[in-house]
Residue frames as a rotation matrix with the C-alpha (Angstrom) as fourth column:
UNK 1
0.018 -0.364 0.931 26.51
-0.680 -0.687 -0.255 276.44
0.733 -0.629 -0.260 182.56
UNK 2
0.869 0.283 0.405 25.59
-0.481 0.677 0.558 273.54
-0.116 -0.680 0.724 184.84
UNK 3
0.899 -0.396 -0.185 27.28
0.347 0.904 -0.249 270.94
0.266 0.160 0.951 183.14
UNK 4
0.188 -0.913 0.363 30.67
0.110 -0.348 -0.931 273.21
0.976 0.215 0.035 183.04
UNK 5
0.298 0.177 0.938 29.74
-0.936 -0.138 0.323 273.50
0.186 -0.975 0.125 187.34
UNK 6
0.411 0.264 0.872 29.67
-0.700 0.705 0.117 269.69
-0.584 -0.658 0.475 187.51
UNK 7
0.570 -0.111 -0.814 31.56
-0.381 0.842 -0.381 268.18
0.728 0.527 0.438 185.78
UNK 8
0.970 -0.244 0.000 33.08
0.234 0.931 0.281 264.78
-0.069 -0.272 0.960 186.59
UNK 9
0.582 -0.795 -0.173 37.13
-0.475 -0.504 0.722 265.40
-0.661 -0.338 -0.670 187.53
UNK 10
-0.028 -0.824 -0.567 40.14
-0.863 0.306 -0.402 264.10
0.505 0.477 -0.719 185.68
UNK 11
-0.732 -0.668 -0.136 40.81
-0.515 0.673 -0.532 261.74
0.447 -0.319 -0.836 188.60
UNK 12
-0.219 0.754 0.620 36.88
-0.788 0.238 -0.568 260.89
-0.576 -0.613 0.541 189.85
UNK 13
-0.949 0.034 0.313 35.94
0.090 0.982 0.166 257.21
-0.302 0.186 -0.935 188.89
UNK 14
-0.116 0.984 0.132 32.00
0.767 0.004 0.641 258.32
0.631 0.176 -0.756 189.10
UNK 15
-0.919 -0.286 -0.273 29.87
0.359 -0.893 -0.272 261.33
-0.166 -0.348 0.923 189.66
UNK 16
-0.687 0.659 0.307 26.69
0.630 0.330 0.703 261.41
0.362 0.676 -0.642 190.60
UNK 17
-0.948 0.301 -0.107 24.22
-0.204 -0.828 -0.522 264.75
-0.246 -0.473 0.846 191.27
UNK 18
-0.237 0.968 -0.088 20.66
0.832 0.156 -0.532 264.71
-0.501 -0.199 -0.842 191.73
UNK 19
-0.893 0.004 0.451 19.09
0.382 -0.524 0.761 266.86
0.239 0.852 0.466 189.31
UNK 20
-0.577 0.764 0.289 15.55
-0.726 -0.642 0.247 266.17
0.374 -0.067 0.925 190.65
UNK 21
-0.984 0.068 -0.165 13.16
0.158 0.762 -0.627 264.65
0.083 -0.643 -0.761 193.21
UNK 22
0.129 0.991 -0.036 9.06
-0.770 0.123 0.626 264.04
0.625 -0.053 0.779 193.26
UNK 23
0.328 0.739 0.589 7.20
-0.944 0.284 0.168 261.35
-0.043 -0.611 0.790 195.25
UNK 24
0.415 -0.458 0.786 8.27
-0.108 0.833 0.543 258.65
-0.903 -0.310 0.296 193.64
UNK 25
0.790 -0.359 0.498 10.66
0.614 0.470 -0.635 259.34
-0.006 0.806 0.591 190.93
UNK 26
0.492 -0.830 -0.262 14.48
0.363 -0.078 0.929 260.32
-0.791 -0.552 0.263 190.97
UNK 27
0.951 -0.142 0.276 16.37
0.207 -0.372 -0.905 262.12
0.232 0.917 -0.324 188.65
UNK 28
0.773 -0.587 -0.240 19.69
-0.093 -0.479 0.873 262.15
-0.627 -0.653 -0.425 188.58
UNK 29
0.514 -0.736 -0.441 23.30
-0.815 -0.258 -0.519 263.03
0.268 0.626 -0.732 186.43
UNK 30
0.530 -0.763 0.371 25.74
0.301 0.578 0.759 259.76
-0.793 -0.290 0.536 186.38
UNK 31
0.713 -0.620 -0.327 29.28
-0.647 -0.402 -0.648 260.74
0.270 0.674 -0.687 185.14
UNK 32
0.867 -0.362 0.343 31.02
0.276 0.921 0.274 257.62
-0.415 -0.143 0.899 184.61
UNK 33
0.357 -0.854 -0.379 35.22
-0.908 -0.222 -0.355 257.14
0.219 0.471 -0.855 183.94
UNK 34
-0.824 -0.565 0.044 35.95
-0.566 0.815 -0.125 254.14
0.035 -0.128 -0.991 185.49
UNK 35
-0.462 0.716 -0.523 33.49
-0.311 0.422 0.852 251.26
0.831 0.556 0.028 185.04
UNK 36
-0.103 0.604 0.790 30.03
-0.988 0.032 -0.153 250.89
-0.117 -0.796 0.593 187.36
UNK 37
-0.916 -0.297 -0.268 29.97
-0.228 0.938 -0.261 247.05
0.329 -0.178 -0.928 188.10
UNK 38
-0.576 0.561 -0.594 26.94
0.576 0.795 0.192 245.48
0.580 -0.232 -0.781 188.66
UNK 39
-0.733 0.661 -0.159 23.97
-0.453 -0.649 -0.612 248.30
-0.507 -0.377 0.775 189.83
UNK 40
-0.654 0.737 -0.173 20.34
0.151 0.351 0.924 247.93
0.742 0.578 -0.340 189.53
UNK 41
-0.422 0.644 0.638 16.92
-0.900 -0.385 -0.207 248.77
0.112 -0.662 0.741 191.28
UNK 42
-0.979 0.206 -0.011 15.12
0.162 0.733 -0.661 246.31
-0.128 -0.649 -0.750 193.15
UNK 43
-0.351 0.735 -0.580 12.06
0.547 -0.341 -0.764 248.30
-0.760 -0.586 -0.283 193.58
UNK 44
0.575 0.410 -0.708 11.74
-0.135 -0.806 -0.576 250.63
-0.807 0.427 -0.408 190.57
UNK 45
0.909 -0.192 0.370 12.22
0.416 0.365 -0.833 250.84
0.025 0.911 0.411 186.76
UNK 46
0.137 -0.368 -0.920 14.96
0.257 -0.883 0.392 252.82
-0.957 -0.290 -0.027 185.67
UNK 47
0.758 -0.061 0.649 15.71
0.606 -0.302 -0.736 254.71
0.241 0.951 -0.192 182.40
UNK 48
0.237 -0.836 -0.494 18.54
0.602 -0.272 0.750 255.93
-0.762 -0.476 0.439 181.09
UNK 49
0.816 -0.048 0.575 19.43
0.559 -0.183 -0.809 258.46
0.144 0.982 -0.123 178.61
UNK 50
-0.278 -0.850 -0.448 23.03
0.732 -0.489 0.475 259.72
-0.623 -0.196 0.758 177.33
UNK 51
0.722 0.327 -0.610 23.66
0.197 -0.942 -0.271 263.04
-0.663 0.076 -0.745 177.31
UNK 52
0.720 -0.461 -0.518 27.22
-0.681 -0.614 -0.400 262.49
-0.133 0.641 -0.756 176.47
UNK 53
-0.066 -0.643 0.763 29.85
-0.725 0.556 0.406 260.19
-0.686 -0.526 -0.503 175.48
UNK 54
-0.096 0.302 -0.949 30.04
-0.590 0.750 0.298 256.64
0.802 0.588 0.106 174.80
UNK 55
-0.669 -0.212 0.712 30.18
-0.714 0.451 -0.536 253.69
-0.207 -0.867 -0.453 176.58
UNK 56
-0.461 0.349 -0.816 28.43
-0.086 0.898 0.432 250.11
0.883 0.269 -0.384 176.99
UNK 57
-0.010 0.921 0.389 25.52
-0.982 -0.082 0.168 248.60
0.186 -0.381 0.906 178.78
UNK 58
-0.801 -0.273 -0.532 25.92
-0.337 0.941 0.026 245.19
0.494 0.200 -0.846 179.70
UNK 59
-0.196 0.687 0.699 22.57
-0.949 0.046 -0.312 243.08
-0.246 -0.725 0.643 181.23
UNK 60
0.637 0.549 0.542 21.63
-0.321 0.828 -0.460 239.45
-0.701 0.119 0.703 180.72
UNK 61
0.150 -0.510 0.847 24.62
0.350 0.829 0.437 238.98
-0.925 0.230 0.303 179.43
UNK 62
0.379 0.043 0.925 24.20
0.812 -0.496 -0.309 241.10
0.445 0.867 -0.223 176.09
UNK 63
-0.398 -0.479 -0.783 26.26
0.389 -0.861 0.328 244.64
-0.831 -0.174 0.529 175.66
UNK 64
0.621 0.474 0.625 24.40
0.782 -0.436 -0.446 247.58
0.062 0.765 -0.641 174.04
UNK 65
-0.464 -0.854 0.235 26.45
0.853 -0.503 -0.144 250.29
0.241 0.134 0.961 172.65
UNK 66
0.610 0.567 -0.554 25.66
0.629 -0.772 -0.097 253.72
-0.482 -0.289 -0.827 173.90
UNK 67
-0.408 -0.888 0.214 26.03
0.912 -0.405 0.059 257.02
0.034 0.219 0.975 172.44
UNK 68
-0.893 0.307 -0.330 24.96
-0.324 -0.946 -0.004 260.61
-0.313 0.103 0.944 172.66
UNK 69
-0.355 0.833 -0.424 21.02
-0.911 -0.206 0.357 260.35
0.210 0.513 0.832 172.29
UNK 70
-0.573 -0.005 -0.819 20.87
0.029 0.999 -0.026 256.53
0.819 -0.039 -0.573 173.19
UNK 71
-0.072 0.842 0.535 17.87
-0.942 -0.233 0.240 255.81
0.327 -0.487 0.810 175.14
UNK 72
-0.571 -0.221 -0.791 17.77
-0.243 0.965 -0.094 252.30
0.784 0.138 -0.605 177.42
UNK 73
0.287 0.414 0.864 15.01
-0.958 0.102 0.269 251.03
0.023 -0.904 0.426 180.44
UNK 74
-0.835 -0.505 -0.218 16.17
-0.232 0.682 -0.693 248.95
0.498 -0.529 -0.687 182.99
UNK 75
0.546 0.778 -0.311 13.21
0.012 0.364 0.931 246.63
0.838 -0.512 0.189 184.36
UNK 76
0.402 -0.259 0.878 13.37
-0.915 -0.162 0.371 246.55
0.046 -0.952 -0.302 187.96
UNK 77
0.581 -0.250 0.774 15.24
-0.262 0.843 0.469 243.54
-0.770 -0.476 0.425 189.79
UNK 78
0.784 -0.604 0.140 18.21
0.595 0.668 -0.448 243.44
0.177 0.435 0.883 186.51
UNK 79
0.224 -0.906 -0.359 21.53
0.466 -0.225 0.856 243.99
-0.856 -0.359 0.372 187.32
UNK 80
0.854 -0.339 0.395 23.60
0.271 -0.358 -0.893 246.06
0.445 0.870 -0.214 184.60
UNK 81
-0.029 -0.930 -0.367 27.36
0.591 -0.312 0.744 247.72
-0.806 -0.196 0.558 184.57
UNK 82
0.972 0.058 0.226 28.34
0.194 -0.736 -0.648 250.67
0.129 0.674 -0.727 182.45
UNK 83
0.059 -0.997 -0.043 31.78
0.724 0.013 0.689 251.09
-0.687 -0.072 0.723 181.30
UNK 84
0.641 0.663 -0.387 32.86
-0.017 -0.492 -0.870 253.86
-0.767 0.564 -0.305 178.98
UNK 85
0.336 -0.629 0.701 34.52
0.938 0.294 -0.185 253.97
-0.089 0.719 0.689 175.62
UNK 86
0.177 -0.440 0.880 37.02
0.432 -0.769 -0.471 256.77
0.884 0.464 0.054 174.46
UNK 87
-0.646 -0.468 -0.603 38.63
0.725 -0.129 -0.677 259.22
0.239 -0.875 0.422 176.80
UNK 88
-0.749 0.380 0.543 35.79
-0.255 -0.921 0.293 261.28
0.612 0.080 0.787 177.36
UNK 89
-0.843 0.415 0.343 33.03
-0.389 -0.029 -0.921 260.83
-0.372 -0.909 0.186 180.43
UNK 90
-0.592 0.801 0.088 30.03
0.610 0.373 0.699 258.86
0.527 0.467 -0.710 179.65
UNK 91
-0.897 0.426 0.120 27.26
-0.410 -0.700 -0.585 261.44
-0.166 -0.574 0.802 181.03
UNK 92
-0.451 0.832 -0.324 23.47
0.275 0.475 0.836 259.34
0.849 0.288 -0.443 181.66
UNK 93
-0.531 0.653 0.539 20.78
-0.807 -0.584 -0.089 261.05
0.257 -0.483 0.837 182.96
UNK 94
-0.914 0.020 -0.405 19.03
0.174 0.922 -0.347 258.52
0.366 -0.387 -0.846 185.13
UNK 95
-0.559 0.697 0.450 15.49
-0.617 -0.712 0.336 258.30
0.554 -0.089 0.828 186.04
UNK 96
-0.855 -0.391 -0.340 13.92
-0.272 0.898 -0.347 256.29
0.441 -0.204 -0.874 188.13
UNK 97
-0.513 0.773 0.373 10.29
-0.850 -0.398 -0.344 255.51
-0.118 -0.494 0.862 189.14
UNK 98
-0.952 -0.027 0.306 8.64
-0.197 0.818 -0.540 253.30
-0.236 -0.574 -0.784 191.07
């Protein structure tokens, strides 16, 4: 029921909804279509898990394939980009804590 509330448009590039907030940790839906370019936390890990989709991970220079169920932590202070594959939304629950 959510997801069918929120999804990501036809024409939105990216789409992101907070899901959930605590003290110091962030939760939040990214719905990717066009590719995220260079993101990363300074200050706090981050973890990522897809809900849906595909799509690539690029960091240090190395690309990890993502799919449904794919689990990846960003250390704090690396850069990454997410692009997806196929014509369907990459959907990655972000977490983040510091």
């Amino acid at each position: 029921d959510w997801s069918e509330k929120n999804l990501i448009g036809r024409n939105d590039p990216l789409r992101e909804t907070a899901v959930g907030r605590m003290a110091v940790t962030t939760a939040t839906v990214v719905q990717v279509r066009d590719p995220i370019k260079e993101r990363g936390r300074v200050d706090a890990d981050e973890m990522l898990y897809v809900i849906a989709g595909e799509g690539t991970l690029r960091a240090k220079g190395r690309d990890q394939a993502l799919d449904a169920g794919s689990f990846v932590v960003v250390p704090r202070g690396v850069m990454y980009s997410l692009d997806r594959r196929g014509r369907n939304p990459l959907i990655v629950l972000s977490i983040v804590g510091k």
